[in-house]
C-alpha positions in Angstrom: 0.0 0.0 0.0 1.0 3.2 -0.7 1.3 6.6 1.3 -0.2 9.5 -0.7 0.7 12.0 2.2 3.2 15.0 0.8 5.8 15.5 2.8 6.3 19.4 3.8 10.2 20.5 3.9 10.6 23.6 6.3 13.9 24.4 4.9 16.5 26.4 7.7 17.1 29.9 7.2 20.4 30.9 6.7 21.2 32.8 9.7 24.3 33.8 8.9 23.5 35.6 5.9 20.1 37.7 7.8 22.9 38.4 10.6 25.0 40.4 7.9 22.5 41.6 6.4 21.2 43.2 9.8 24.6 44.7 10.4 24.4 46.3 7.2 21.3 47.8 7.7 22.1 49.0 11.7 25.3 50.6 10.0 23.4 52.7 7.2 21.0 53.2 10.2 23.4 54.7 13.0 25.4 56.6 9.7 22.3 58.1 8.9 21.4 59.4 12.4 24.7 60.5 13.1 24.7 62.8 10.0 21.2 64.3 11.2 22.2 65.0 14.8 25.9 66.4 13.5 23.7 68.5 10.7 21.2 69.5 13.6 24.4 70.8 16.2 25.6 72.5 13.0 22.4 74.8 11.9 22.1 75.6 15.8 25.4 76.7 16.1 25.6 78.9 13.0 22.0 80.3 13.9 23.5 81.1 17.3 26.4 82.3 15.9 24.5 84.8 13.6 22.1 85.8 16.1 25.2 86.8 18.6 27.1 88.8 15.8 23.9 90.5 14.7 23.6 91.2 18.7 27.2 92.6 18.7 27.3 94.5 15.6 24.3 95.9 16.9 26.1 97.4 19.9 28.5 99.0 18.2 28.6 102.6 18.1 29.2 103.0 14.3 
């Protein structure tokens, strides 16, 4: 007699190739939000640094 039943293969994930690929993506990730934040500290300081020389040209008696 013969078995009709299929047999189901739940092949193994490779997890050494979704580990990479996570570091990849975590890299791009933290390069991205360092440019932002540095970008960010950047335009506050030169508004700052605007808004103070505005402040002390304004001061002067010329």
């Amino acid at each position: 007699m013969r078995d009709e039943r299929r047999i189901i293969i739940n092949p193994e994930t490779d997890q050494k190739a979704e580990e990479g690929l996570a570091k990849v993506f975590g890299i791009v990730f933290w390069v991205v939000m360092i440019i932002g934040i540095v970008d960010h500290a950047l335009t506050v300081a030169w508004r700052w640094g605007l808004s103070w020389w505005d402040w002390l040209l304004a001061q002067s008696p010329f």
